[in-house]
N, C-alpha and C positions, 0 to 999 in steps of 0.2 A: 574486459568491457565492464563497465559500469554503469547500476541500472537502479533508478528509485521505485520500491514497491510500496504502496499503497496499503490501508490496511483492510479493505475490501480484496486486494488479490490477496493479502499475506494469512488470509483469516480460510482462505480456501484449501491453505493448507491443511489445515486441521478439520475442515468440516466438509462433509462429499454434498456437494450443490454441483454445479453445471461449471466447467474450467476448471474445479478440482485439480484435474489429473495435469490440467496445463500448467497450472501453478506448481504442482509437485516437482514437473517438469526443472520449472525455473531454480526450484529450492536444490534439487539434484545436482544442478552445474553450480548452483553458491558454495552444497557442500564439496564439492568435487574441485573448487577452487578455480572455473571454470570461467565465475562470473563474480562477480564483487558486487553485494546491493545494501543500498545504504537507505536509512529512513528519518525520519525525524522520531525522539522519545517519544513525541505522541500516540506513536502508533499504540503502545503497551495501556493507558487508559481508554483507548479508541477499540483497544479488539473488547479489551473486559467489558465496556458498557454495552456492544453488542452480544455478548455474551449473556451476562446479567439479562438484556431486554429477549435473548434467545429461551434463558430459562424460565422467564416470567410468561413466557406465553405457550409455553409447553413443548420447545421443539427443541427441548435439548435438559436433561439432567443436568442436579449443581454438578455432580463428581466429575459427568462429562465435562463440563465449564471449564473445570478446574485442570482437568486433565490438557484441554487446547490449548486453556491459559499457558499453563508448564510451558508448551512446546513450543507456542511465540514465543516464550523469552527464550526457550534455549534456543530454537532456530534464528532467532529476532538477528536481521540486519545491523551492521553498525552505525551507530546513533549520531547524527550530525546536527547538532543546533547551535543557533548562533542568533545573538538581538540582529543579526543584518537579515538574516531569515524572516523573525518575526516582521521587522517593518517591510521587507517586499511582500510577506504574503498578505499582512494588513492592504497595501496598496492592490494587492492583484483581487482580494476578496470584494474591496471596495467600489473598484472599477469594472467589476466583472459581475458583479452580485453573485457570488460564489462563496461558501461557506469557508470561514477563516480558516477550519482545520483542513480540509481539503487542498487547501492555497498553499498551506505550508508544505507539502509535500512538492508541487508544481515547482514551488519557490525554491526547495532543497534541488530541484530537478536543473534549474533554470542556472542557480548558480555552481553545481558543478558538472555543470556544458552534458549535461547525458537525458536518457529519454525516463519518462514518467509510466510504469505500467500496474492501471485501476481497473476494477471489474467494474464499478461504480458507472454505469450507462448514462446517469443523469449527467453527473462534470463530466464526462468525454465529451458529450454532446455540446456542452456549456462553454467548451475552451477548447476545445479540438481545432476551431479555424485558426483561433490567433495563436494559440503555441501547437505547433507541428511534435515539440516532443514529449507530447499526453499520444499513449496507447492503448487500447482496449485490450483486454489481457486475451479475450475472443480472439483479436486478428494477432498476437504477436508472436512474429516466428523466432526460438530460439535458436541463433546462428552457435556453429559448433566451431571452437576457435582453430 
């Protein structure tokens, strides 16, 4: 199975917040060859500027930073982008008023027919009716193959 993570769930890996452990979860059957999850490049300047704006405001060490950094790229999904990506997510952001980067991941989701799982409550909420396959990483049960 094949599954797009987000980098709101992929960042839970590294940092203990609330679904942490569900996320680890997820990362467990990726390394285990269990599950196959794919993201867009974006994610890897997506987790650092949370990162960065994590250390600016005191809730995380540079080293720490540095250290999550490492582990997204080494854990980091394989990377799927394409200009056919950018122009559906440009259309889904547009039409949706949903944030382009956000979009792009739905869009990666949409075109290779598999489900989207974000910690991200705001766009679940935002696109949960009209795409069935956005997940909240809260409700998502990992099926054991």
């Amino acid at each position: 199975m094949t599954l797009v993570l987000d980098t709101s769930a992929i960042l839970k890996w590294v940092l203990n917040e609330e679904d942490s452990e569900k996320a680890r979860r997820i990362l467990d059957a990726y390394l285990d060859g269990a599950l196959e999850l794919i993201a867009p490049s974006l994610v890897f300047p997506e987790a650092g500027n949370v990162l960065c704006r994590m250390v600016r405001r005191g809730k995380l060490s540079r080293q720490a930073a540095r250290a999550c950094l490492r582990m997204v790229v080494e854990y980091s999904p394989a990377n799927e982008d394409s200009s056919d990506l950018y122009e559906l997510s440009l259309d889904l952001a547009l039409e949706h008023r949903q944030s382009y980067y956000d979009c792009l991941f739905l869009a990666l989701a949409r075109a290779q027919k598999c489900k989207l799982v974000t910690a991200d409550e705001k766009f679940f909420r935002g696109m949960r009716r009209a795409f069935p396959e956005i997940q909240l990483l809260r409700d998502y049960v990992l099926r054991s193959s």
